[in-house]
mmCIF file of the N, C-alpha and C atoms, coordinates in Angstrom:
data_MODEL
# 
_entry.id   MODEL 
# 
loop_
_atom_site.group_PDB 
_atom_site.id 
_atom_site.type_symbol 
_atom_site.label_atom_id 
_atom_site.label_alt_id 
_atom_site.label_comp_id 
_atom_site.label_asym_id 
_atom_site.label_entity_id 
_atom_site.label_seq_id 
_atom_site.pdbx_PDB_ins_code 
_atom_site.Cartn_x 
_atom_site.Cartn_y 
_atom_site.Cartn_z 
_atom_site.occupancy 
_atom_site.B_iso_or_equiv 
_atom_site.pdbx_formal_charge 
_atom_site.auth_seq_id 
_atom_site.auth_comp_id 
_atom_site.auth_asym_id 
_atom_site.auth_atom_id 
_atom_site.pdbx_PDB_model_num 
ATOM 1   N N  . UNK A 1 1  ? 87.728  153.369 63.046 1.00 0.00 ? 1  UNK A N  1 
ATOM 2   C CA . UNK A 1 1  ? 88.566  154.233 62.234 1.00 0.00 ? 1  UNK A CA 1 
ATOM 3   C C  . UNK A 1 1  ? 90.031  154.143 62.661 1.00 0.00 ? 1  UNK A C  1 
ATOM 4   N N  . UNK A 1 2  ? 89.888  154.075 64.096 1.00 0.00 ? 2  UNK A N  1 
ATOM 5   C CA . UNK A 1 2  ? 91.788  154.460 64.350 1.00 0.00 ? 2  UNK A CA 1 
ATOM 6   C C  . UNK A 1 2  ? 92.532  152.893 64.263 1.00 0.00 ? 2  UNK A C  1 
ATOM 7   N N  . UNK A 1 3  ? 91.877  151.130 64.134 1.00 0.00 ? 3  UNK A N  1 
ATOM 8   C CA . UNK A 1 3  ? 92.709  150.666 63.532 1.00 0.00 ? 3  UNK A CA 1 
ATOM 9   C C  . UNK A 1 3  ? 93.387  150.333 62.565 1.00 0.00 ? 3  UNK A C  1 
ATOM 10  N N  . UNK A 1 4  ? 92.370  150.666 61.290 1.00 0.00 ? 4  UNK A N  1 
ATOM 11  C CA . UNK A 1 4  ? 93.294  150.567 60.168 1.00 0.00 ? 4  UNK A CA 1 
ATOM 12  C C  . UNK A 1 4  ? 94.067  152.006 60.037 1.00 0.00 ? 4  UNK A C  1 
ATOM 13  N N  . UNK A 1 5  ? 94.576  153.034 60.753 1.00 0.00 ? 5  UNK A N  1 
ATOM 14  C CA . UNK A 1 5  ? 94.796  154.231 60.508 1.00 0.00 ? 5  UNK A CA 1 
ATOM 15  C C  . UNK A 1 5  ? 96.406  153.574 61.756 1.00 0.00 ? 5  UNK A C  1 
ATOM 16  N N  . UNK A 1 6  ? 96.294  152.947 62.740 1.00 0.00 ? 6  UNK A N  1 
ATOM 17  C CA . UNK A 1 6  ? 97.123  152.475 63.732 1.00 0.00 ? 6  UNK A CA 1 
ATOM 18  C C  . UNK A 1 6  ? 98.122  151.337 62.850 1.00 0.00 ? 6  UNK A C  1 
ATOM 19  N N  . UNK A 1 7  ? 97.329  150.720 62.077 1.00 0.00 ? 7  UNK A N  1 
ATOM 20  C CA . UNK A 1 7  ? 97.877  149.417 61.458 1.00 0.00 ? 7  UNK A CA 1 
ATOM 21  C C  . UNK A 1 7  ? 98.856  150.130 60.182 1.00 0.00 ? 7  UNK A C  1 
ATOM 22  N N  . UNK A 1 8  ? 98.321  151.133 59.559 1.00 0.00 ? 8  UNK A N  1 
ATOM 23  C CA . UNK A 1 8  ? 99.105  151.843 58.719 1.00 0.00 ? 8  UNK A CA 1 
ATOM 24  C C  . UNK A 1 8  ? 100.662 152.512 59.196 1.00 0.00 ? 8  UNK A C  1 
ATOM 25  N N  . UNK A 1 9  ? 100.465 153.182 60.207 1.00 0.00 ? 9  UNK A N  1 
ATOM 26  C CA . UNK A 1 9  ? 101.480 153.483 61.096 1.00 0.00 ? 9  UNK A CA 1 
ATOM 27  C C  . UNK A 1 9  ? 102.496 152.656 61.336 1.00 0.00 ? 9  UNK A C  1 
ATOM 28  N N  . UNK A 1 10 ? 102.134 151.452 62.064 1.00 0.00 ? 10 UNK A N  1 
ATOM 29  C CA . UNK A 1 10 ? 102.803 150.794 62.740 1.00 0.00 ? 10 UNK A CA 1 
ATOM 30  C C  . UNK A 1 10 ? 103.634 149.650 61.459 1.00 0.00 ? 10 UNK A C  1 
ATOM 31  N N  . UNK A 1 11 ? 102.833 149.338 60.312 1.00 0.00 ? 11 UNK A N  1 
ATOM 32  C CA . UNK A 1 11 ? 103.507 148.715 59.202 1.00 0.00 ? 11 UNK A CA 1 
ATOM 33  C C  . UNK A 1 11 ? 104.583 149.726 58.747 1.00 0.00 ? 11 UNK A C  1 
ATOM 34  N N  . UNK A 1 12 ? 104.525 151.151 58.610 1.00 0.00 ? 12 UNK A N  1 
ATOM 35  C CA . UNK A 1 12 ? 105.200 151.781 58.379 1.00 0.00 ? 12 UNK A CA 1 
ATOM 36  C C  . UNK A 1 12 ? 106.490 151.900 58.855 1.00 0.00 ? 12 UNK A C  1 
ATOM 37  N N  . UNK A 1 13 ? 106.220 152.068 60.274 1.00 0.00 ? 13 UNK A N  1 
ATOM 38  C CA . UNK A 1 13 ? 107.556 151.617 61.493 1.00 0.00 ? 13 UNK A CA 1 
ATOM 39  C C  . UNK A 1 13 ? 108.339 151.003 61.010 1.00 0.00 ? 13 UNK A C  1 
ATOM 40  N N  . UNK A 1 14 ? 107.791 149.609 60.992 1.00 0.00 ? 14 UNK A N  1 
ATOM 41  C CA . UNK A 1 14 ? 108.409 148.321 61.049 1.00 0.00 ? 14 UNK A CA 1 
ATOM 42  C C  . UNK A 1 14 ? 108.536 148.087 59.663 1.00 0.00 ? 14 UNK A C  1 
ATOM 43  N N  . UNK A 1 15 ? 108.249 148.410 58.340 1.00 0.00 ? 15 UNK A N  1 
ATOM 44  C CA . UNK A 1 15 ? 108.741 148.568 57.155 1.00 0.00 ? 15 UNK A CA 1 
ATOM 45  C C  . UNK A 1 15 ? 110.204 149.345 57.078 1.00 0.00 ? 15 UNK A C  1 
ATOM 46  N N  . UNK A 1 16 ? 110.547 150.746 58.209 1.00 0.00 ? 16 UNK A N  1 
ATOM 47  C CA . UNK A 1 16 ? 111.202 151.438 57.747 1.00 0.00 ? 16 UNK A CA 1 
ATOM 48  C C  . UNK A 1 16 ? 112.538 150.742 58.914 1.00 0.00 ? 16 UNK A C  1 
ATOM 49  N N  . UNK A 1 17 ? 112.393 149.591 59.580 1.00 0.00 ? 17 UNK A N  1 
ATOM 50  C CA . UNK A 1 17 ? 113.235 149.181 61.029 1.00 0.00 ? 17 UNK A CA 1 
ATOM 51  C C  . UNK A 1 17 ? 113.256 148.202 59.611 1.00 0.00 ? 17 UNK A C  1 
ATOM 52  N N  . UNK A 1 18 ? 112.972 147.483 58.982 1.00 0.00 ? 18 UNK A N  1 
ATOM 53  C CA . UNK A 1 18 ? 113.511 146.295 58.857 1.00 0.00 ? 18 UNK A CA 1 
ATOM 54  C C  . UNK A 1 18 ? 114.367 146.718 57.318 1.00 0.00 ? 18 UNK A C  1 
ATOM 55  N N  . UNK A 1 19 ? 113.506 147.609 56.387 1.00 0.00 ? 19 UNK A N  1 
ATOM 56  C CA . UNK A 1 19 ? 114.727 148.040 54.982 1.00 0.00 ? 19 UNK A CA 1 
ATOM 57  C C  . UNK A 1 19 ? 115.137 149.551 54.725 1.00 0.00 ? 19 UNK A C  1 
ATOM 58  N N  . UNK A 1 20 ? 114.750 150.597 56.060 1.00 0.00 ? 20 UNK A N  1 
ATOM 59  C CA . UNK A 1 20 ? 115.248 151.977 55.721 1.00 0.00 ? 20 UNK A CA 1 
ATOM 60  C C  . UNK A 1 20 ? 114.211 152.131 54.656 1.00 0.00 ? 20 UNK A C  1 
ATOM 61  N N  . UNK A 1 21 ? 113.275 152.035 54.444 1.00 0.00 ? 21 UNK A N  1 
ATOM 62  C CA . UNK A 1 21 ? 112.126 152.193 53.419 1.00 0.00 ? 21 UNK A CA 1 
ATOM 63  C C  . UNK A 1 21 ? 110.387 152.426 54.232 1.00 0.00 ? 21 UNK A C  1 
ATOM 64  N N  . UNK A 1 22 ? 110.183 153.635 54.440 1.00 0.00 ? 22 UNK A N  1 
ATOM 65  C CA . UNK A 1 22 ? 108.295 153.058 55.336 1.00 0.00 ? 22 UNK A CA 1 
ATOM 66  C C  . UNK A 1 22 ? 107.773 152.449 54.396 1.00 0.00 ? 22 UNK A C  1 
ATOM 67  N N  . UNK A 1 23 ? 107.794 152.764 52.714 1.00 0.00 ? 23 UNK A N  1 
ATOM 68  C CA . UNK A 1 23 ? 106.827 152.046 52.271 1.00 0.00 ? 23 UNK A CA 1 
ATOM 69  C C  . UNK A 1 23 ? 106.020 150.536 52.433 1.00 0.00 ? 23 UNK A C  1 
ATOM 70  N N  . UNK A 1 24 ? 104.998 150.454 52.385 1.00 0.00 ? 24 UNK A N  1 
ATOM 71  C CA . UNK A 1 24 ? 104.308 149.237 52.292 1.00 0.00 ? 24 UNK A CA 1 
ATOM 72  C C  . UNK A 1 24 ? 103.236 149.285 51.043 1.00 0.00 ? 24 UNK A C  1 
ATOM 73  N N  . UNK A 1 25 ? 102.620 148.141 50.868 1.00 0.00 ? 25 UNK A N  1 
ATOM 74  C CA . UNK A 1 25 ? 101.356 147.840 50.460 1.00 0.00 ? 25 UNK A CA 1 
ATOM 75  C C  . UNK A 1 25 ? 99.795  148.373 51.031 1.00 0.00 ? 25 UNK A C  1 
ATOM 76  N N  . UNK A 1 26 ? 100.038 148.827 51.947 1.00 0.00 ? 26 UNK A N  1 
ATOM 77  C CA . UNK A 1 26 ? 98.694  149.501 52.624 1.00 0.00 ? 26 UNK A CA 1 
ATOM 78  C C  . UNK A 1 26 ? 98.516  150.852 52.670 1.00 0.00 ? 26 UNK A C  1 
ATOM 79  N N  . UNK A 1 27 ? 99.815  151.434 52.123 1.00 0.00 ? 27 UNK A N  1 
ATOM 80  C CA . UNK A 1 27 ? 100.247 153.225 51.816 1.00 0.00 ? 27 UNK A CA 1 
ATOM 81  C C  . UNK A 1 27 ? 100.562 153.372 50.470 1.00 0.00 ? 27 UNK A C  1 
ATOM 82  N N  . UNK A 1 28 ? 100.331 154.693 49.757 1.00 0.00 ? 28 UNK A N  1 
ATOM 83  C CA . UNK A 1 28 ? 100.576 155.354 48.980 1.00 0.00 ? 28 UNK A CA 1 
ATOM 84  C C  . UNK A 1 28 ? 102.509 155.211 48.936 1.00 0.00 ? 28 UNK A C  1 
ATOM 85  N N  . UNK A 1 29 ? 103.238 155.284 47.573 1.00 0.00 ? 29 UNK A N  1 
ATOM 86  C CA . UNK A 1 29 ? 104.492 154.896 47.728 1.00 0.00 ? 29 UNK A CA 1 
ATOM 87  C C  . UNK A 1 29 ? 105.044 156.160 48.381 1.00 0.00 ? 29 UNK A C  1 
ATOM 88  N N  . UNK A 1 30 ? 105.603 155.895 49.770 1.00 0.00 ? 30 UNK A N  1 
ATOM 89  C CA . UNK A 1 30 ? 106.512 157.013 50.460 1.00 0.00 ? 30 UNK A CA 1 
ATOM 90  C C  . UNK A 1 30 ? 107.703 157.891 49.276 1.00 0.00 ? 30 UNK A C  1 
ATOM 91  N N  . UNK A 1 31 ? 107.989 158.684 49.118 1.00 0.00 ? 31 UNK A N  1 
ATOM 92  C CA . UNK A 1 31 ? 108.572 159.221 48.349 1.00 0.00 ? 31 UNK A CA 1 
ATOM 93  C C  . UNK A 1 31 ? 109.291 160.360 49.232 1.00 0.00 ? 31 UNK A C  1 
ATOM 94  N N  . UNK A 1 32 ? 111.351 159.671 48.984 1.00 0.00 ? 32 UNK A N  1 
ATOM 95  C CA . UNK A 1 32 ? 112.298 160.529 49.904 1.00 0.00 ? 32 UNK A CA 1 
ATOM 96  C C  . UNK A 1 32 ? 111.959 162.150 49.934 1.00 0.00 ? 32 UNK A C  1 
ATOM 97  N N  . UNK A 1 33 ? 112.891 162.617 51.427 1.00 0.00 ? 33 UNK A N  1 
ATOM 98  C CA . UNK A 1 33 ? 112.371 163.928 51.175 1.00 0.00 ? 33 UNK A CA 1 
ATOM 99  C C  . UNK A 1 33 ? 112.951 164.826 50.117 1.00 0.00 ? 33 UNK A C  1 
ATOM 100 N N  . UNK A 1 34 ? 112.887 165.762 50.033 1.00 0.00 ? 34 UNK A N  1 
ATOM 101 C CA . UNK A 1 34 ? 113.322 166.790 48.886 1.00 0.00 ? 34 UNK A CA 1 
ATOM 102 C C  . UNK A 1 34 ? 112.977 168.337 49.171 1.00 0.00 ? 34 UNK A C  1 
ATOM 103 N N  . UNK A 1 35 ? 114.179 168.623 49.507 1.00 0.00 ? 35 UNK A N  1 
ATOM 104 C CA . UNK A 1 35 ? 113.952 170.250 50.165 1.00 0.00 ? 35 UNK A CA 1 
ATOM 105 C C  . UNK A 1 35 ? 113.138 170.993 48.826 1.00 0.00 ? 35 UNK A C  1 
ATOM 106 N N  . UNK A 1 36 ? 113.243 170.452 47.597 1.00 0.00 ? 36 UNK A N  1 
ATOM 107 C CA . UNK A 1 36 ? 111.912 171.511 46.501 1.00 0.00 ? 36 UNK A CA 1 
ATOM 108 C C  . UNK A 1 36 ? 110.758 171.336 47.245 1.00 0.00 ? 36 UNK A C  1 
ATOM 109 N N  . UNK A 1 37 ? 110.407 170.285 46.588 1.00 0.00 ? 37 UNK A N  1 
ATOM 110 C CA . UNK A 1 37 ? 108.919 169.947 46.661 1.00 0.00 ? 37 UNK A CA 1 
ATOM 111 C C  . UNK A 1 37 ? 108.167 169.738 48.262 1.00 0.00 ? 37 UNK A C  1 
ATOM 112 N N  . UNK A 1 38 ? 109.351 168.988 49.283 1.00 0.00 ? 38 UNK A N  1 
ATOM 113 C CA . UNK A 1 38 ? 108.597 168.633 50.809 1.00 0.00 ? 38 UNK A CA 1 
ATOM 114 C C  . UNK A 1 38 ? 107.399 167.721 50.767 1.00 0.00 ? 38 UNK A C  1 
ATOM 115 N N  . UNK A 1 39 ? 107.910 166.353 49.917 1.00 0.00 ? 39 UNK A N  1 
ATOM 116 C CA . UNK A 1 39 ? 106.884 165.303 49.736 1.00 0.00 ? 39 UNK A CA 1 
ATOM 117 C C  . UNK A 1 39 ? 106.462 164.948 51.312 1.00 0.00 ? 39 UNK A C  1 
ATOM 118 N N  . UNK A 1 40 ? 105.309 165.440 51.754 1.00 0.00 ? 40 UNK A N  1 
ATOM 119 C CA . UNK A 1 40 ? 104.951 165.042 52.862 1.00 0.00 ? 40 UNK A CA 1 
ATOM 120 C C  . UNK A 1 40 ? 103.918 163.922 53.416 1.00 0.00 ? 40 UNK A C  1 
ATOM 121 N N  . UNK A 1 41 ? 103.967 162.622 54.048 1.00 0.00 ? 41 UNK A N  1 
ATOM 122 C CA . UNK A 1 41 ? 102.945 161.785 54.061 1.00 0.00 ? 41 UNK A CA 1 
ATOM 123 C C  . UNK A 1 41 ? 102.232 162.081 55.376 1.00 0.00 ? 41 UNK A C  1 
ATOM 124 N N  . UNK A 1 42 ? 100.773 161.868 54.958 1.00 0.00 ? 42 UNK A N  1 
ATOM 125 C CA . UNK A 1 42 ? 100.097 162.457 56.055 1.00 0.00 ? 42 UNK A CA 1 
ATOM 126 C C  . UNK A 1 42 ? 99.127  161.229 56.578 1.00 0.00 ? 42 UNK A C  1 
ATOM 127 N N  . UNK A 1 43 ? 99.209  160.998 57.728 1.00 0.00 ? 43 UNK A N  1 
ATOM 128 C CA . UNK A 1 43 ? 98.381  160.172 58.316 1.00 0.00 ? 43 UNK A CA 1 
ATOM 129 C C  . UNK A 1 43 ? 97.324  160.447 58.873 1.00 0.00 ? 43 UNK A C  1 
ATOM 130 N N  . UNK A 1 44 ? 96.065  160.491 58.135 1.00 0.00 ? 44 UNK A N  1 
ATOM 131 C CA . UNK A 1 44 ? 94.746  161.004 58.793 1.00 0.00 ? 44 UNK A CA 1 
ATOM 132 C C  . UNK A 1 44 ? 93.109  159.820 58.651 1.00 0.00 ? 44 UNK A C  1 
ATOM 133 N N  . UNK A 1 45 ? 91.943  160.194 58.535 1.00 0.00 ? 45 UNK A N  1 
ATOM 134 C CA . UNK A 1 45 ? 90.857  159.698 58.190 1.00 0.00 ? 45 UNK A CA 1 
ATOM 135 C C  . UNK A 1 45 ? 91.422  158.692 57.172 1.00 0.00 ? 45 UNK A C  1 
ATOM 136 N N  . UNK A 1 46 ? 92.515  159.468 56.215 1.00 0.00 ? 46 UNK A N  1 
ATOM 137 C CA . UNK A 1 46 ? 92.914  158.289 54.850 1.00 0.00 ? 46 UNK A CA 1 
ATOM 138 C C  . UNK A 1 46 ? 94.488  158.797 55.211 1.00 0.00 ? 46 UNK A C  1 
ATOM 139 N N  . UNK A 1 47 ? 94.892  157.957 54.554 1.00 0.00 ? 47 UNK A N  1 
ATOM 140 C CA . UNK A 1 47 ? 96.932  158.302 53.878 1.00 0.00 ? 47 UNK A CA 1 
ATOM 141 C C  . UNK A 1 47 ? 96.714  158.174 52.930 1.00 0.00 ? 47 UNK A C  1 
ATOM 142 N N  . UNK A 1 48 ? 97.965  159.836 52.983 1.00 0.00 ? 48 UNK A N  1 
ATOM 143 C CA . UNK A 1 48 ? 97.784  160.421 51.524 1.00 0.00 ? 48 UNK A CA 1 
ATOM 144 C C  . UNK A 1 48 ? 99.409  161.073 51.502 1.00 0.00 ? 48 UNK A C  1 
ATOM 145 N N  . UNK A 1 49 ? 100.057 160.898 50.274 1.00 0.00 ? 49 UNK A N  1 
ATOM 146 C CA . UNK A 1 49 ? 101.139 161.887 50.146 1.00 0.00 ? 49 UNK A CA 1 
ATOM 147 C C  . UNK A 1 49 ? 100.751 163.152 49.662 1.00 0.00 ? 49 UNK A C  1 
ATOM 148 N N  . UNK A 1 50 ? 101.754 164.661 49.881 1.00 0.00 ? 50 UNK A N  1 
ATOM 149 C CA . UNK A 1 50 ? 100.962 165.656 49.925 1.00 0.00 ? 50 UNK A CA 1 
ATOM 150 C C  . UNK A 1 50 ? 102.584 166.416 49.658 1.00 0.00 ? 50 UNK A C  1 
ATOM 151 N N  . UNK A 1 51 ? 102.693 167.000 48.571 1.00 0.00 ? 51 UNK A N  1 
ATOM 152 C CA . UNK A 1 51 ? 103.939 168.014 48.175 1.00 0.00 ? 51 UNK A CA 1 
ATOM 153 C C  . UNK A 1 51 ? 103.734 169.589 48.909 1.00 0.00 ? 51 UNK A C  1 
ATOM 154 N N  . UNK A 1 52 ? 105.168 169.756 50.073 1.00 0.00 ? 52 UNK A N  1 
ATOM 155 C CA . UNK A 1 52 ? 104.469 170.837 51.158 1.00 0.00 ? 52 UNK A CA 1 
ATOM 156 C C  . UNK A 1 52 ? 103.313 171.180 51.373 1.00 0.00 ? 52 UNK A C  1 
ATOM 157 N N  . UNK A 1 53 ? 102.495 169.863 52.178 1.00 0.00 ? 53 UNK A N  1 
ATOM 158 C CA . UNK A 1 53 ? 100.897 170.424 52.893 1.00 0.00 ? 53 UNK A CA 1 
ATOM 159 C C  . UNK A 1 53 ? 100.798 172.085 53.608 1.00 0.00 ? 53 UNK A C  1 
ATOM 160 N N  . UNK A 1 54 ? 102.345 172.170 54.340 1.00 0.00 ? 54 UNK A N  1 
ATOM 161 C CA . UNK A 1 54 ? 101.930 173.433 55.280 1.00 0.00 ? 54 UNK A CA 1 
ATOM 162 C C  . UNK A 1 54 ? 102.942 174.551 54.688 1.00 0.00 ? 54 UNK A C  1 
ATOM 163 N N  . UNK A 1 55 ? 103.238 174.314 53.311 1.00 0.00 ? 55 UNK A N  1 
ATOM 164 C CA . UNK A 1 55 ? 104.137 175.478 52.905 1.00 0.00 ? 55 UNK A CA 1 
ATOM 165 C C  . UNK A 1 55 ? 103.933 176.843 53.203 1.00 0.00 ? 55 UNK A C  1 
ATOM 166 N N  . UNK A 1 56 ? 103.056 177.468 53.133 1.00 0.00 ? 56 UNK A N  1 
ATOM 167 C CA . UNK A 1 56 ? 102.682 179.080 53.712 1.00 0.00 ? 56 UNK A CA 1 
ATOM 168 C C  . UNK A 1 56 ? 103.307 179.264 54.740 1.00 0.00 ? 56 UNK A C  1 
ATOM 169 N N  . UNK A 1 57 ? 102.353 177.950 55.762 1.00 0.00 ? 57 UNK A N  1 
ATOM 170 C CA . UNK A 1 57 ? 103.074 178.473 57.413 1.00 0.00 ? 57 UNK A CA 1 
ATOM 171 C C  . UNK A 1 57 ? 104.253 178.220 57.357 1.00 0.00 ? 57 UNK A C  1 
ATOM 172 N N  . UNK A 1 58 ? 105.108 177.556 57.086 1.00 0.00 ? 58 UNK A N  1 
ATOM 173 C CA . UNK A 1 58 ? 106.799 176.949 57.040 1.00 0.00 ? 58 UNK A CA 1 
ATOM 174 C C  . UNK A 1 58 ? 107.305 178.808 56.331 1.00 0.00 ? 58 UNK A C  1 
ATOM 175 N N  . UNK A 1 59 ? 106.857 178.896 55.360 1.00 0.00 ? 59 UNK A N  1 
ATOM 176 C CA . UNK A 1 59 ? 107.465 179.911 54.859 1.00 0.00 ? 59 UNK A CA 1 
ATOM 177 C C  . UNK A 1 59 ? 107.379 181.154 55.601 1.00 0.00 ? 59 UNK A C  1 
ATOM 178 N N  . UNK A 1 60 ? 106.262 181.627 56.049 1.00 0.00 ? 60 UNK A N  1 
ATOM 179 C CA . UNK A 1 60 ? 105.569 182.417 57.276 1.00 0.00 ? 60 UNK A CA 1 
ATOM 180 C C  . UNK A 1 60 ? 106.770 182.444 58.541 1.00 0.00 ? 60 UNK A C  1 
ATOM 181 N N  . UNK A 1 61 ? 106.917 181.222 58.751 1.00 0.00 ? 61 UNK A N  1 
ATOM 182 C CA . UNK A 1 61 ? 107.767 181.427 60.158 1.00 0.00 ? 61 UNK A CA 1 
ATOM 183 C C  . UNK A 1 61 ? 109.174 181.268 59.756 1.00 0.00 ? 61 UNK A C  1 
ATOM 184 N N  . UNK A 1 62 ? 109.647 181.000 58.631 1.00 0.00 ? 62 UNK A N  1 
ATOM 185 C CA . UNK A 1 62 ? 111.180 181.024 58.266 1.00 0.00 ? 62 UNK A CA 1 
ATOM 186 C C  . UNK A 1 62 ? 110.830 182.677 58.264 1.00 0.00 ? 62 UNK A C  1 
ATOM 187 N N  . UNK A 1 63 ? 110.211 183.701 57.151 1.00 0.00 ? 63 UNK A N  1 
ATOM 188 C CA . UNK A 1 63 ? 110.735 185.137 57.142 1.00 0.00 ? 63 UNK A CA 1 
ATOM 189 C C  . UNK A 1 63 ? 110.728 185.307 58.989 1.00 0.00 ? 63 UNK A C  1 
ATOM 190 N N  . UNK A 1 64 ? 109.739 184.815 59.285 1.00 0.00 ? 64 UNK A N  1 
ATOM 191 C CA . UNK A 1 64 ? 109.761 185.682 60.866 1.00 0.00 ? 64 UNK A CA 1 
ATOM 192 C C  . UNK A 1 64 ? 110.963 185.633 61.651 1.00 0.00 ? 64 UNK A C  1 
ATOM 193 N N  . UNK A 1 65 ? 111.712 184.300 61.255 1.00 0.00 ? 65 UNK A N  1 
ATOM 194 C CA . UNK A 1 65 ? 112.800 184.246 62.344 1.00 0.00 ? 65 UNK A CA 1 
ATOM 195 C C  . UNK A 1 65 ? 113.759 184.449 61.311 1.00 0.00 ? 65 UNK A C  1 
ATOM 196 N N  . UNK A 1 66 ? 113.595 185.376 60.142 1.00 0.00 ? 66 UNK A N  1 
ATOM 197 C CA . UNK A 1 66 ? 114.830 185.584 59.088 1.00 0.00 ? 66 UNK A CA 1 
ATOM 198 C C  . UNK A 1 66 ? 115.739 184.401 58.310 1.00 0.00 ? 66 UNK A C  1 
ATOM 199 N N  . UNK A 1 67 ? 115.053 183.283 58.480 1.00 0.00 ? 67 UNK A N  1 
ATOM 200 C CA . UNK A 1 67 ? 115.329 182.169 57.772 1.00 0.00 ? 67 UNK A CA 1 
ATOM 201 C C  . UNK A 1 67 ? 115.415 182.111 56.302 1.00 0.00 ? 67 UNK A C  1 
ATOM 202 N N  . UNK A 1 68 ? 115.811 181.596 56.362 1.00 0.00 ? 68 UNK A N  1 
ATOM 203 C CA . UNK A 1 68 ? 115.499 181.246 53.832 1.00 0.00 ? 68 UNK A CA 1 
ATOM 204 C C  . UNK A 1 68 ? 114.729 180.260 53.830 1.00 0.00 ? 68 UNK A C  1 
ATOM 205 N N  . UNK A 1 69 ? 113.575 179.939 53.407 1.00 0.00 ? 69 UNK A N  1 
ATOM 206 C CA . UNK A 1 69 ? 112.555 179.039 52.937 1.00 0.00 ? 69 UNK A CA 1 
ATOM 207 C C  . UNK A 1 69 ? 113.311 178.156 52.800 1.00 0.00 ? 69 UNK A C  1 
# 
């Protein structure tokens, strides 16, 4: 499981060292960030992009420390 999950990573790296871009062919198309939405790519069992995975908690701990979402 963890080399094609390592190999994803590491193409990513070296996709984003050689054109400022992670995307590759072995990932879902990376998509810049965007304080709306918080296109987030997640590296797990699979890669997957994910529009704010942890929005609650992010929002949760901005009121706590009196932040603005």
């Amino acid at each position: 499981d963890r080399y094609p999950l390592a190999t994803a990573m590491s193409e990513a790296w070296a996709s984003f060292a050689r054109t400022g871009n992670p995307s590759h062919a072995g990932i879902p198309a990376w998509t810049p960030f965007n304080p709306t939405t918080w296109p987030t790519m997640v590296f797990g069992e699979r890669v997957a992009l994910f529009a704010d995975p942890h929005g609650d908690e992010r929002r949760a701990m901005n009121t706590a420390l009196g932040r603005q979402s």
